[in-house]
NUVONU-125040 format. One record per atom (N, C-alpha, C): residue number from 1; atom name; x, y, z. Coordinates in steps of 0.05 Angstrom, whole numbers. Atoms other than C-alpha are relative to their C-alpha. Layout:
<torkols>
+-----+------+--------+--------+--------+
:  nr : atom :     px :     py :     pz :
+-----+------+--------+--------+--------+
: NUM :   CA :      X :      Y :      Z :
...
+-----+------+--------+--------+--------+
</torkols>
This chain:
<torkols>
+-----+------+--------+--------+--------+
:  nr : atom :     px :     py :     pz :
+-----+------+--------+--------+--------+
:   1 :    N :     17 :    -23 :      0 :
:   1 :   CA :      0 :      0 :      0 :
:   1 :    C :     18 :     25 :      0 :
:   2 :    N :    -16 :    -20 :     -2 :
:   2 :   CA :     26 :     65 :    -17 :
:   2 :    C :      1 :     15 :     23 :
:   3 :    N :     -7 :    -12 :    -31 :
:   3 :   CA :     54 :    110 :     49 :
:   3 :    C :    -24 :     30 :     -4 :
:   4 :    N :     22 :    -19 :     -6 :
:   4 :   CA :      0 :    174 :     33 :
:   4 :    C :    -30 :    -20 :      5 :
:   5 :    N :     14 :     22 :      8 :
:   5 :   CA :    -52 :    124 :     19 :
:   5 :    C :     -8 :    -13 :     44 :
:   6 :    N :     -3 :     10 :    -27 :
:   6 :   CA :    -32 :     88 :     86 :
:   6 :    C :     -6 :     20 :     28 :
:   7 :    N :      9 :    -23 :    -19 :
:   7 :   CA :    -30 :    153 :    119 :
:   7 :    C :    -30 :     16 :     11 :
:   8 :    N :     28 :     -6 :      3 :
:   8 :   CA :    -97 :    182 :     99 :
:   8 :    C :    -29 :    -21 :     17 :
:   9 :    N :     21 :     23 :    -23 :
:   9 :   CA :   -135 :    113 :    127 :
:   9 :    C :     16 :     -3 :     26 :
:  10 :    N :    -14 :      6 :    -30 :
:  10 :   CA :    -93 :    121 :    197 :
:  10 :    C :     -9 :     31 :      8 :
:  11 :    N :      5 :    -22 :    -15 :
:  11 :   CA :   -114 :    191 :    204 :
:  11 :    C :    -32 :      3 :      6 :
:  12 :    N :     26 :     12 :     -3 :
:  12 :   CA :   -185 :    172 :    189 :
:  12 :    C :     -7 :     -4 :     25 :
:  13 :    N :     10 :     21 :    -20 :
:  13 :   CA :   -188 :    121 :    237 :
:  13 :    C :     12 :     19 :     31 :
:  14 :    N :     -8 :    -17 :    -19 :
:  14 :   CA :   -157 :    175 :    294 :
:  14 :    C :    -30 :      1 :     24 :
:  15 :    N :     32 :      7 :    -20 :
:  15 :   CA :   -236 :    177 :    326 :
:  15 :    C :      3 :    -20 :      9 :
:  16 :    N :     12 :     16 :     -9 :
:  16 :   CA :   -235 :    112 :    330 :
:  16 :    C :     20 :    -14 :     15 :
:  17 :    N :    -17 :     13 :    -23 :
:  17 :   CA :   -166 :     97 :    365 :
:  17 :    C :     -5 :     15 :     31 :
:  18 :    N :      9 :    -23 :    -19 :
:  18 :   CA :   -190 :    157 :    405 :
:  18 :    C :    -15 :    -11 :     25 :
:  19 :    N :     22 :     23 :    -17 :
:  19 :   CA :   -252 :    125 :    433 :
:  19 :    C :      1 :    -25 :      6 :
:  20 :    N :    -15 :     29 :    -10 :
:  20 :   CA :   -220 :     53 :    441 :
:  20 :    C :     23 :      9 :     20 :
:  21 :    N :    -13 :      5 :    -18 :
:  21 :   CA :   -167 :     75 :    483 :
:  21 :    C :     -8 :     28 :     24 :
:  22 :    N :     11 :    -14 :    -15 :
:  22 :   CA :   -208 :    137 :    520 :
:  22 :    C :    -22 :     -6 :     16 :
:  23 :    N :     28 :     -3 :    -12 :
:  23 :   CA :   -288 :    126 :    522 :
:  23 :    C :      2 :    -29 :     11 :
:  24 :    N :      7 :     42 :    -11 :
:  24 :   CA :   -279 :     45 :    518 :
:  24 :    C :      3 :    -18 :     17 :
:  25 :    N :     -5 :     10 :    -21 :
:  25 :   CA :   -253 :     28 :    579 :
:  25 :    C :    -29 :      8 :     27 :
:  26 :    N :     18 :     -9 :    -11 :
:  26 :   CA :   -306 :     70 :    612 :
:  26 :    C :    -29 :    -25 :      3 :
:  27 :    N :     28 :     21 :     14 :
:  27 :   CA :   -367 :     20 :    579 :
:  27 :    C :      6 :    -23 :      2 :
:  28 :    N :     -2 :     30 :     -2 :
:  28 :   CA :   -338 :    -36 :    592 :
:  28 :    C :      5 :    -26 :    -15 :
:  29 :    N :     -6 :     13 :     30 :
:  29 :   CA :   -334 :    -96 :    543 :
:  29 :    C :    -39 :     -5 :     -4 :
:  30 :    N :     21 :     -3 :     19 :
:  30 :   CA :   -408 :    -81 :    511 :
:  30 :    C :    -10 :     -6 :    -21 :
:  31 :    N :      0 :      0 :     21 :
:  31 :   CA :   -404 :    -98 :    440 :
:  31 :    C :     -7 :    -35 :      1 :
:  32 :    N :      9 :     32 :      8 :
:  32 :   CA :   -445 :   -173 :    423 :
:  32 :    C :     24 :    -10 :    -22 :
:  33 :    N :     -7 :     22 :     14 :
:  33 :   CA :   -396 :   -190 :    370 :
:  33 :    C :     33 :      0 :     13 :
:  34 :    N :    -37 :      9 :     -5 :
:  34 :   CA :   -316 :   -217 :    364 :
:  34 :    C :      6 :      4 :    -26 :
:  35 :    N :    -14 :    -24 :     -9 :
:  35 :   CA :   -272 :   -168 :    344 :
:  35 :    C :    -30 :     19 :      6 :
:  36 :    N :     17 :    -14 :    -10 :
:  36 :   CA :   -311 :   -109 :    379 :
:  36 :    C :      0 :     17 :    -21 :
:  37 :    N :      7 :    -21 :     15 :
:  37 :   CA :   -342 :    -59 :    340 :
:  37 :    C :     22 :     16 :    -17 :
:  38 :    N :    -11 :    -29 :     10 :
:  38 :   CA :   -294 :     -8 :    336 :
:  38 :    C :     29 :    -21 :    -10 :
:  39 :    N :    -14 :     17 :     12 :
:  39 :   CA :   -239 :    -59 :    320 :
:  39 :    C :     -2 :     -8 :    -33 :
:  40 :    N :     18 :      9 :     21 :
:  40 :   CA :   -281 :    -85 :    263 :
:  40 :    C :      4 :     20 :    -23 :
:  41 :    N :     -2 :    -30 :      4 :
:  41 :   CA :   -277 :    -11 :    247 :
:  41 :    C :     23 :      4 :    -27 :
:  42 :    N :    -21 :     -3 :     14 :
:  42 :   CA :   -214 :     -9 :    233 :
:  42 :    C :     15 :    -16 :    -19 :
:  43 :    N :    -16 :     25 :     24 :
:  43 :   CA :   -198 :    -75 :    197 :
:  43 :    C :     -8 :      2 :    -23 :
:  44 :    N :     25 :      5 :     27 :
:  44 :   CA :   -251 :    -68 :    148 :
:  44 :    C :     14 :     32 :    -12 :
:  45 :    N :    -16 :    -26 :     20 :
:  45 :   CA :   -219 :     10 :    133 :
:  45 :    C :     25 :     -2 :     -5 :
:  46 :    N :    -25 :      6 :     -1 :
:  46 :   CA :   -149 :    -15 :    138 :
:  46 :    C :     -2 :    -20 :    -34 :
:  47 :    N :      8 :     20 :     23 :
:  47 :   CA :   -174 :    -75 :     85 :
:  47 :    C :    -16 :      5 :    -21 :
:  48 :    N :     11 :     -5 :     20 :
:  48 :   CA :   -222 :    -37 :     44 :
:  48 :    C :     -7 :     18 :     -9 :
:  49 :    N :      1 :    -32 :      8 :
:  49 :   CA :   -211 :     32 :     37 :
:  49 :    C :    -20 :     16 :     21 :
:  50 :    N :     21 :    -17 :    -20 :
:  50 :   CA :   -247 :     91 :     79 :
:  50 :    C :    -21 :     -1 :     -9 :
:  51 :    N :     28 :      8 :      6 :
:  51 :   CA :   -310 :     89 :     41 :
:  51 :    C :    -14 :    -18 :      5 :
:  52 :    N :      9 :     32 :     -2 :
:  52 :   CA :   -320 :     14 :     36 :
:  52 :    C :      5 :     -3 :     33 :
:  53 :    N :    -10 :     15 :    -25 :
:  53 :   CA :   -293 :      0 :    102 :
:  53 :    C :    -13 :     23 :     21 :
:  54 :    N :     24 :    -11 :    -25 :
:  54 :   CA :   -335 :     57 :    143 :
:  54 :    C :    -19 :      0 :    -11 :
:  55 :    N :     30 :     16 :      1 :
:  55 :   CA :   -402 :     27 :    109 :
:  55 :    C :     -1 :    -22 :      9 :
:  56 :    N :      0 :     33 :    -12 :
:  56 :   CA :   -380 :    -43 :    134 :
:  56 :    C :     -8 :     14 :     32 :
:  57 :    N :      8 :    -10 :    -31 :
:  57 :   CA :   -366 :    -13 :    202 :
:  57 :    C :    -21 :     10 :      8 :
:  58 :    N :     26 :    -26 :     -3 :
:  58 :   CA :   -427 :     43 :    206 :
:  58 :    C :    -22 :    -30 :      3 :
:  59 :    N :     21 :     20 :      3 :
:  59 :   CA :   -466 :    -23 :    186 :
:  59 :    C :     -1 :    -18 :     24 :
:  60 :    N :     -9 :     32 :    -11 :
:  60 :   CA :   -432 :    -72 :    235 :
:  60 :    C :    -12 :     22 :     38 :
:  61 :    N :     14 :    -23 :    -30 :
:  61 :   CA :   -455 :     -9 :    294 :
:  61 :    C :    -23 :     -4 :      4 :
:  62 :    N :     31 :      5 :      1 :
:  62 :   CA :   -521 :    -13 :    267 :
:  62 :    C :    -19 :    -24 :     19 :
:  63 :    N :      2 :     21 :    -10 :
:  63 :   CA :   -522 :    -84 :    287 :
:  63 :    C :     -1 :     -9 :     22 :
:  64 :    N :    -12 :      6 :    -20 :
:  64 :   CA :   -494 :    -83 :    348 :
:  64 :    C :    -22 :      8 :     16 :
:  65 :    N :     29 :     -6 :    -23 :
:  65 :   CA :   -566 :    -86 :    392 :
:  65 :    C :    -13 :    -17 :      3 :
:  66 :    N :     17 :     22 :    -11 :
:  66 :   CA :   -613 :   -119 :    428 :
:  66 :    C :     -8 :    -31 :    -21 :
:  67 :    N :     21 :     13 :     15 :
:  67 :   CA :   -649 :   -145 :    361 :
:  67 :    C :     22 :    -21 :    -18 :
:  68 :    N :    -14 :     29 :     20 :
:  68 :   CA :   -588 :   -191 :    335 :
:  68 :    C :     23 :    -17 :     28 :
:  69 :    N :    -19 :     33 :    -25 :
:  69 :   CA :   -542 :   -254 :    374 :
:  69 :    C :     22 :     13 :    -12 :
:  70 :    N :    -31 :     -7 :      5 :
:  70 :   CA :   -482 :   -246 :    380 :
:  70 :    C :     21 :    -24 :     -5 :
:  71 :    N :    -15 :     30 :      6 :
:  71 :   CA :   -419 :   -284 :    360 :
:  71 :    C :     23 :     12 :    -18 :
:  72 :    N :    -14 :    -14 :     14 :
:  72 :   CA :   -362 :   -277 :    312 :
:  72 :    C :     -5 :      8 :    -26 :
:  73 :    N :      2 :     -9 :     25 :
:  73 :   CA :   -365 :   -236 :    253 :
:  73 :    C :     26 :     25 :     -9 :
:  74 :    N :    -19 :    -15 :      5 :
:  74 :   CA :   -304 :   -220 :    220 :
:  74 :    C :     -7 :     21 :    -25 :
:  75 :    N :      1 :    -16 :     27 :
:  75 :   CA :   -288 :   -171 :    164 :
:  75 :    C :      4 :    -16 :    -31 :
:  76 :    N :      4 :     12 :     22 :
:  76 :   CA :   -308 :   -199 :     97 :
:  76 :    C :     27 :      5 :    -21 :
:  77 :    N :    -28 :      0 :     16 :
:  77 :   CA :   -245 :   -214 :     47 :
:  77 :    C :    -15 :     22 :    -29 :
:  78 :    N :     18 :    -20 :     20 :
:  78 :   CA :   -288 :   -178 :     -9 :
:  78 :    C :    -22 :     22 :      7 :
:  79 :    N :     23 :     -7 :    -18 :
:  79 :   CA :   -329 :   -129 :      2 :
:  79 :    C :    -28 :      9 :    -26 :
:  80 :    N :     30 :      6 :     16 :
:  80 :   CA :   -406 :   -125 :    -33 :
:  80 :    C :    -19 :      2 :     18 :
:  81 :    N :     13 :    -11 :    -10 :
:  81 :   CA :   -462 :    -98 :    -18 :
:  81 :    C :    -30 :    -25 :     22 :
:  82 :    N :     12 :     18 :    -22 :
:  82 :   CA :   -487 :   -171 :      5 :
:  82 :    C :     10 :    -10 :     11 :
:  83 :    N :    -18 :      7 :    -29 :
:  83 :   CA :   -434 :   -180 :     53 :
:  83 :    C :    -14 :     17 :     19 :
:  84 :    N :      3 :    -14 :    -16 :
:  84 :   CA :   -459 :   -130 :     87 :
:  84 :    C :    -35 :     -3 :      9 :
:  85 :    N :     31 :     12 :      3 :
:  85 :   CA :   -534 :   -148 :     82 :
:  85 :    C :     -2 :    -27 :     11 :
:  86 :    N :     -4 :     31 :    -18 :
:  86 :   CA :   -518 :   -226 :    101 :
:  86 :    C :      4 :     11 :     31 :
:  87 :    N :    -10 :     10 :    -27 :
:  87 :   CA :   -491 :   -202 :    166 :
:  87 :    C :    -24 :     18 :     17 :
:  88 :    N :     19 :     -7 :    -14 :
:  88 :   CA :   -555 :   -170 :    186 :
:  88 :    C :    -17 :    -20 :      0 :
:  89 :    N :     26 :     25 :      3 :
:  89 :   CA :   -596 :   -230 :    166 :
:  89 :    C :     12 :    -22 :     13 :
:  90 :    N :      1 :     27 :    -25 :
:  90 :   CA :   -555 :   -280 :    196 :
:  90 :    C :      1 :     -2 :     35 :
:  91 :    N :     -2 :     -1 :    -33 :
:  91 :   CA :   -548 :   -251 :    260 :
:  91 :    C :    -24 :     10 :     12 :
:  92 :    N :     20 :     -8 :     -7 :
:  92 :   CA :   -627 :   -227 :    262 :
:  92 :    C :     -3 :    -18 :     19 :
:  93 :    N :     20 :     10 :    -20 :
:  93 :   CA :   -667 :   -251 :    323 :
:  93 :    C :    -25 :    -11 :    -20 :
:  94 :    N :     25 :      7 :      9 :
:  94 :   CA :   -724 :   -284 :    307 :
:  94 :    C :    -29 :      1 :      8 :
+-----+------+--------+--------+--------+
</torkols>
């Protein structure tokens, strides 16, 4: 990966090392899935660009509530618009 490139998705992600090593200790471990949320966050923008990879995450937030089970859900090797749609349906409640 080129070093601006590299740079640009590390400054991005600055909120979100922010709030992982500030607010997150506060809340406790909260998050139903494995890697936590904001983790998720960052693999999925690290792996699939800032756009792609904060709609995975934004999505994988969405998720993260009463109305789905929890469990592991990693970051998809591809990303498509029914990766991101599967992981609401397989982790619905019923």
């Amino acid at each position: 990966m080129k070093k601006p490139v590299k740079l640009l998705r590390q400054l991005f992600l600055i909120p979100v090392y922010l709030y992982k090593g500030i607010l997150s200790p506060f809340f406790g471990g909260s998050c139903l899935y494995h890697p936590t949320c904001s983790s998720y966050m960052v693999d999925s923008v690290l792996k699939h660009g800032i756009a792609k990879g904060f709609i995975m995450g934004f999505a994988r937030i969405l998720r993260c509530s009463r109305w789905y089970y929890s469990g592991d859900d990693q970051v998809p090797e591809t990303w498509s618009w029914k990766a991101i749609r599967d992981g609401f349906t397989l982790f619905r409640k019923r």
